[in-house]
N, C-alpha and C positions, 0 to 999 in steps of 0.2 A: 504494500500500500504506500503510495509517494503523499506528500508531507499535504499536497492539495487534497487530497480524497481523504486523509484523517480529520482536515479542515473541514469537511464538508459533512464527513460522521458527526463531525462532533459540534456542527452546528443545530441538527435536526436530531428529533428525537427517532426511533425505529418503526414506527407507524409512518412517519413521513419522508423517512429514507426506501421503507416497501411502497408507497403512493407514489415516489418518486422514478423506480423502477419499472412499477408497471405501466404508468404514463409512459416510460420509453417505447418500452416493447409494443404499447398500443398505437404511438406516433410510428416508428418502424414498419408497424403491417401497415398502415394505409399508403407505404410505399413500395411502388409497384417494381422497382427495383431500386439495388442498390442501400438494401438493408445494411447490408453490412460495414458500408461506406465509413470509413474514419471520419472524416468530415461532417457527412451529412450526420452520424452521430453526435458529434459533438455541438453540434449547430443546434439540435436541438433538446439535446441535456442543457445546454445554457439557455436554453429558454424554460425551460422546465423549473430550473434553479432559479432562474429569475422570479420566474412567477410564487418560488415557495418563499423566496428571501422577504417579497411583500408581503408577506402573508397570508396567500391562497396555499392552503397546505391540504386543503380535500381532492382524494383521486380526482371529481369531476373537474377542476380547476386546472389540476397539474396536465390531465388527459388532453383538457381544450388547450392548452398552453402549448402543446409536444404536436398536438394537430395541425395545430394553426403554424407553429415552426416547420415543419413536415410540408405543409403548402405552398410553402415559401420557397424551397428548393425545385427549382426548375428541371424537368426530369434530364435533360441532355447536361445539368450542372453538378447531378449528384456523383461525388466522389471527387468534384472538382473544389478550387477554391472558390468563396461564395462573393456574388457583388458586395457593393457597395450598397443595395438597395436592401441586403441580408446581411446586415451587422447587428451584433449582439446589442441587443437595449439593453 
């Protein structure tokens, strides 16, 4: 575990680190490819994070948050680097 991801256990408590998982995996399926994508991953665990750091910590929140991140990736972009019009809020 790198010193960011203890950071991030050890912000949220375990109900909202498993809300926060499942939100991924459920952003991931509504992409038709490129699940596995480093990038498109990460593009949207930080939105995910985002949305728990304000304080939306319920699955349905974190889920809309990973969705909506998910939408935003262009399908011919996924895996690539992301615009500028998809930078981390």
């Amino acid at each position: 575990m790198t010193t960011k991801d203890s950071f991030i256990a050890e912000s949220f408590d375990r109900p909202t680190m498993a809300n926060m998982e499942v939100a991924l995996d459920r952003a991931l399926q509504s992409l038709a490819t490129g699940r596995e994508e480093h990038t498109s991953r990460k593009y949207i665990a930080s939105r995910i994070l985002a949305c728990a750091k304000a304080g939306d910590t319920t699955l349905g929140g974190l889920t809309k948050a990973g969705r909506a991140a998910a939408e935003e990736i262009p399908p011919g972009h996924r895996g690539q680097r992301h615009t500028a019009a998809m930078t981390i809020r």
